[in-house]
C-alpha positions as CSV (number, residue, x, y, z in Angstrom):
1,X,-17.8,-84.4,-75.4
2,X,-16.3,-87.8,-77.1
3,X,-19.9,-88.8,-78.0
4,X,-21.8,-86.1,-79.2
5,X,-19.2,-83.4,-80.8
6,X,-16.9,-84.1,-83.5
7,X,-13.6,-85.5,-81.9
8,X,-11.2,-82.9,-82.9
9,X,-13.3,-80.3,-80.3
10,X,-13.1,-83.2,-77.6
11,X,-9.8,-83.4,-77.9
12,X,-9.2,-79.7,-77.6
13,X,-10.6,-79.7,-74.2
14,X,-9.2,-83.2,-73.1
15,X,-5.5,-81.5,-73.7
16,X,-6.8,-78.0,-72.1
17,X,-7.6,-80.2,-69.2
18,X,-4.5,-81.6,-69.6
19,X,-2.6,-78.4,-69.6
20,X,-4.8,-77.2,-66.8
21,X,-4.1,-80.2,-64.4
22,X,-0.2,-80.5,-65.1
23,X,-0.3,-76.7,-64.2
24,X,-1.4,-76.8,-60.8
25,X,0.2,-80.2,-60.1
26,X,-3.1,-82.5,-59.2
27,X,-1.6,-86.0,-60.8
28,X,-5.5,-87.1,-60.7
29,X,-7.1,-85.3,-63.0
30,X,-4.0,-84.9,-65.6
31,X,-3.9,-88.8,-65.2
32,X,-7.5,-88.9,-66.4
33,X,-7.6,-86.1,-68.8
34,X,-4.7,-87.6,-70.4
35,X,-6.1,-91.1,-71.1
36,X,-9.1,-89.3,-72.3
37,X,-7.3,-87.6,-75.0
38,X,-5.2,-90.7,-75.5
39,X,-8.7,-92.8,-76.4
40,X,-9.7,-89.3,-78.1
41,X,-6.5,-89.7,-80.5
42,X,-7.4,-93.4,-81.1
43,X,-10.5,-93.0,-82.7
44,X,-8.8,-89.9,-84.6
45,X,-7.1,-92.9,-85.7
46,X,-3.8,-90.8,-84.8
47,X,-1.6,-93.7,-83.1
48,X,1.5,-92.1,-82.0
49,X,0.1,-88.9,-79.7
50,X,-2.2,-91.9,-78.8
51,X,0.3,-94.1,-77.6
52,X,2.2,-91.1,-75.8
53,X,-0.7,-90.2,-73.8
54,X,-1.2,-93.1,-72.8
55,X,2.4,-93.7,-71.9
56,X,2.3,-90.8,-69.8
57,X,-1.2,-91.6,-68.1
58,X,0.1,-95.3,-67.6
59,X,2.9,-93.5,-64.9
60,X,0.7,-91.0,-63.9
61,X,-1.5,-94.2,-62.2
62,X,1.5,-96.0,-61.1
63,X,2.7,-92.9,-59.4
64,X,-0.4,-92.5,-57.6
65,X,-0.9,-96.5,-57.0
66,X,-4.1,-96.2,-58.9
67,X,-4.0,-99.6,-60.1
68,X,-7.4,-100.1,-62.2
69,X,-6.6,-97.1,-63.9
70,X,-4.2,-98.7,-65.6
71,X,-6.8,-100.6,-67.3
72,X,-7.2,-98.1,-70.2
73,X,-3.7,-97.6,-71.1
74,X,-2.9,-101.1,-71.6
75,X,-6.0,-101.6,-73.5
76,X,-5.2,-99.0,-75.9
77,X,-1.5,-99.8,-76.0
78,X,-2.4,-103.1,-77.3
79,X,-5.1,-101.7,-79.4
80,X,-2.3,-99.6,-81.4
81,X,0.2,-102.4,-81.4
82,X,-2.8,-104.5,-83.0
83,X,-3.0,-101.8,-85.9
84,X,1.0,-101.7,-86.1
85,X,1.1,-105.5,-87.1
86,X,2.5,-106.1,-83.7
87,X,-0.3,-108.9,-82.6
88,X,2.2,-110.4,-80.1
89,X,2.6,-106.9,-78.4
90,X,-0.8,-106.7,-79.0
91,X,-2.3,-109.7,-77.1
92,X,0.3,-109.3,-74.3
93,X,-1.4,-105.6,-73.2
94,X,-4.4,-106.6,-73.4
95,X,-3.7,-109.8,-71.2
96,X,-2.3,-107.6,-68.6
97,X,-5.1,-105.2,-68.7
98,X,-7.2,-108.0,-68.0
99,X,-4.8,-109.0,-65.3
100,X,-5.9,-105.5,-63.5
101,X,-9.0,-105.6,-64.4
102,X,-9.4,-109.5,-62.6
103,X,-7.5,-107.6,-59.8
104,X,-8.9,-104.5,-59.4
105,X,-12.8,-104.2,-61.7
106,X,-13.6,-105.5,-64.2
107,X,-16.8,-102.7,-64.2
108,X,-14.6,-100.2,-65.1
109,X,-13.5,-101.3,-68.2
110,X,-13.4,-105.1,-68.5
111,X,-16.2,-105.2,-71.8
112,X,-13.7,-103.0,-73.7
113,X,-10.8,-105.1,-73.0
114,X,-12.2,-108.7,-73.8
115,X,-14.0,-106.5,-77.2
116,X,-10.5,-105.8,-78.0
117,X,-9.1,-109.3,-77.5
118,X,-12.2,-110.0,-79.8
119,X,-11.2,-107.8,-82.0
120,X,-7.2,-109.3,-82.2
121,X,-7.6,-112.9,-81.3
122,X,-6.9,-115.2,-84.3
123,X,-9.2,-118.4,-83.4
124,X,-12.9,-117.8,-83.8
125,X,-13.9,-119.7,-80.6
126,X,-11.2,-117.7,-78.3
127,X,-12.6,-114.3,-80.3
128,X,-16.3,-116.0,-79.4
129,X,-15.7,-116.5,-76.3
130,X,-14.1,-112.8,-75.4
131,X,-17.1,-111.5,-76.9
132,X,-19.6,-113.5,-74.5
133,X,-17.4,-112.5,-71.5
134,X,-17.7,-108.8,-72.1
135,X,-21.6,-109.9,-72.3
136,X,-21.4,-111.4,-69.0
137,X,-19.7,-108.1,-67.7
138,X,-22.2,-106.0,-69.1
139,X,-25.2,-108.2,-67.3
140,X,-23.8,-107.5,-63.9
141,X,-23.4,-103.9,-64.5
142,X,-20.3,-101.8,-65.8
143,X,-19.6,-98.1,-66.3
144,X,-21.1,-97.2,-69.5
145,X,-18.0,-96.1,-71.6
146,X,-18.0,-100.2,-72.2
147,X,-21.1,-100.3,-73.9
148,X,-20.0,-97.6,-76.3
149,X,-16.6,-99.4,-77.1
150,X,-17.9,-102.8,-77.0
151,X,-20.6,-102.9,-79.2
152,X,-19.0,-101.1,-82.4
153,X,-16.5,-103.9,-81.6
154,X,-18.5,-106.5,-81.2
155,X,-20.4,-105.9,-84.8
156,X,-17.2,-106.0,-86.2
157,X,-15.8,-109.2,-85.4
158,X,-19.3,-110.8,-85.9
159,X,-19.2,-109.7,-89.2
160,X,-15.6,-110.9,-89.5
161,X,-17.4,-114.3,-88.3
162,X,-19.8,-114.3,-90.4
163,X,-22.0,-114.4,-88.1
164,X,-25.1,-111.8,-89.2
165,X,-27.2,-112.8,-86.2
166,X,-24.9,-111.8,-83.6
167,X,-24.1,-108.3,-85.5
168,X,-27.4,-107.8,-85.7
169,X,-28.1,-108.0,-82.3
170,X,-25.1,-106.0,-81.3
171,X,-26.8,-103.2,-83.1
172,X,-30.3,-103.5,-81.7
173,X,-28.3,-103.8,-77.7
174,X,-26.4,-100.4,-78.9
175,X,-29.4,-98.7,-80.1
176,X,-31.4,-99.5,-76.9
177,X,-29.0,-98.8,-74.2
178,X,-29.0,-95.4,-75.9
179,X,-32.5,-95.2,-76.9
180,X,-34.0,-92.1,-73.8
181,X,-30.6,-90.4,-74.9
182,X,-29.3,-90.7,-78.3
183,X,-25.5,-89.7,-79.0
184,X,-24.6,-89.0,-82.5
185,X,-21.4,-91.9,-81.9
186,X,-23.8,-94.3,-81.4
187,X,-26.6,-93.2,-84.1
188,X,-23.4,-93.2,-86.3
189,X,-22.6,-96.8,-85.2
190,X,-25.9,-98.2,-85.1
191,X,-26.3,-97.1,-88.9
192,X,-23.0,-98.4,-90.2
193,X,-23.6,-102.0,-88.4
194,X,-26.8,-101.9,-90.5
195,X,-25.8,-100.8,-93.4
196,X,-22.4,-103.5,-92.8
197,X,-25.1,-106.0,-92.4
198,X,-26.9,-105.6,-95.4
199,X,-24.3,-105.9,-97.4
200,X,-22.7,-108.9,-96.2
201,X,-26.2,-110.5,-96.3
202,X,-26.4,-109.6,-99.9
203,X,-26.4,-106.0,-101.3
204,X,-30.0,-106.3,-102.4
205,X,-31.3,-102.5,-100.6
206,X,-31.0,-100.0,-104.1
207,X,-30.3,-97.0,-101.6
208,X,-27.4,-98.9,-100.0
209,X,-24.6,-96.8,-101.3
210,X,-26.4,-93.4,-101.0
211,X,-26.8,-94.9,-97.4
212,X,-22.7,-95.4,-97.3
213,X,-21.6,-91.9,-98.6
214,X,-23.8,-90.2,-96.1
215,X,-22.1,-92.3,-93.4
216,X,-18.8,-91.6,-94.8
217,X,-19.5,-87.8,-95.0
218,X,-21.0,-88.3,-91.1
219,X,-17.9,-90.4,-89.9
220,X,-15.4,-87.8,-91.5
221,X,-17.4,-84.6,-89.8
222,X,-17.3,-86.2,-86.5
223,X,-13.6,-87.8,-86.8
224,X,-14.4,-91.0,-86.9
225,X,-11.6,-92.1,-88.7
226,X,-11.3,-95.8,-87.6
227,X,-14.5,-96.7,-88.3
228,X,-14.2,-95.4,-92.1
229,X,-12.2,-97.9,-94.0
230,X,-15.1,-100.5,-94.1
231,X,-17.2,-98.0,-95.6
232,X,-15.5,-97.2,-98.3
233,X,-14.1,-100.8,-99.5
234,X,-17.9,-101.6,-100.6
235,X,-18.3,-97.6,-101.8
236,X,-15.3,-98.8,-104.1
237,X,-16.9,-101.7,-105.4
238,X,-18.4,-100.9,-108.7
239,X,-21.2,-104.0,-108.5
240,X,-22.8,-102.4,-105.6
């Protein structure tokens, strides 16, 4: 449901699973529905129930010793603290969800945690560097949530580099891992990288805005709400 319905249904049934697991006691699955809801909430761009869920599914794994699930609720903890202005909290979850990961797989979801040190380191070669080890991840074979984490993230913080090449290959990897079965996250992705792209190369394309509000409209249907911002600072400028 995350990739192909707007996130407000997804999250509906992520907390009826919730509901539904705590109720007949099986740890497991509330575990898991939780930390789906907390990712859910995320996107939604709605930190606090985000962080809560994630809180819970975080003692739901140590509970059950289930170690590498612990992966995601670090990675999203830091991930809030990041968009808090907490970058030392920040940078010291996602460390230790690479910690498990080292420990326990990084398959599971070791591209989404180096795209989010990416995506909060402050030097370029350290952010460089997480971004080729999520790569190297990726080569070897990873479950495919990664894939549609990382390479939203990995556009960004190319763009954020400067570095247009790199974005636009990001966008041509997401486009073909889901090429036999298009979602509509990562149609909606694949067009706002592009669109990103042409405007940091040089907002030459006449069509560009009319190409922004329809991704704006898309992004606010489907919930999108983190990805959002960056498409309407150039909406606001009145030169494009």
């Amino acid at each position: 449901m995350v990739y192909f319905r707007p996130l407000r249904e997804a999250l509906l049934q992520a907390r009826e699973a919730v509901s539904a697991a705590a109720r007949v006691g099986h740890l497991r699955a509330e575990m898991n529905a939780r930390a789906a809801a907390g990712r859910i909430l995320f996107a939604l761009g709605d930190f606090e129930p985000c962080r809560n869920e994630h809180l819970k599914a975080h003692d739901l794994a140590r509970r059950l010793g289930a170690l590498r699930f612990e992966q995601p609720c670090l990675l999203f903890l830091g991930r809030i603290a990041h968009e808090e202005g907490e970058q030392q909290l920040a940078v010291e979850n996602l460390r230790q969800a690479e910690e498990v990961a080292q420990r326990t797989s990084l398959a599971f979801h070791g591209p989404m945690i180096f795209g989010a040190l990416a995506f909060v380191l402050d030097r370029p070669d350290d952010r460089r560097a997480a971004l080729a080890q999520a790569e190297s991840i990726i080569g070897q074979g990873c479950v495919s949530h990664n894939q549609l984490w990382f390479y939203p993230d990995a556009i960004d913080v190319a763009l954020e580099l400067f570095d247009f090449d790199a974005a636009e290959r990001y966008v041509s990897a997401l486009e073909d891992f889901t090429r036999a079965e298009p979602l509509p996250w990562s149609d909606f992705f694949v067009a706002r990288g592009r669109a990103l792209i042409a405007i940091a190369r040089g907002p030459s394309d006449p069509d560009i805005r009319a190409a922004l509000q329809r991704l704006l409209q898309q992004g606010e249907q489907f919930g999108y709400a983190m990805a959002l911002p960056a498409l309407r600072e150039p909406l606001a400028r009145v030169d494009l």
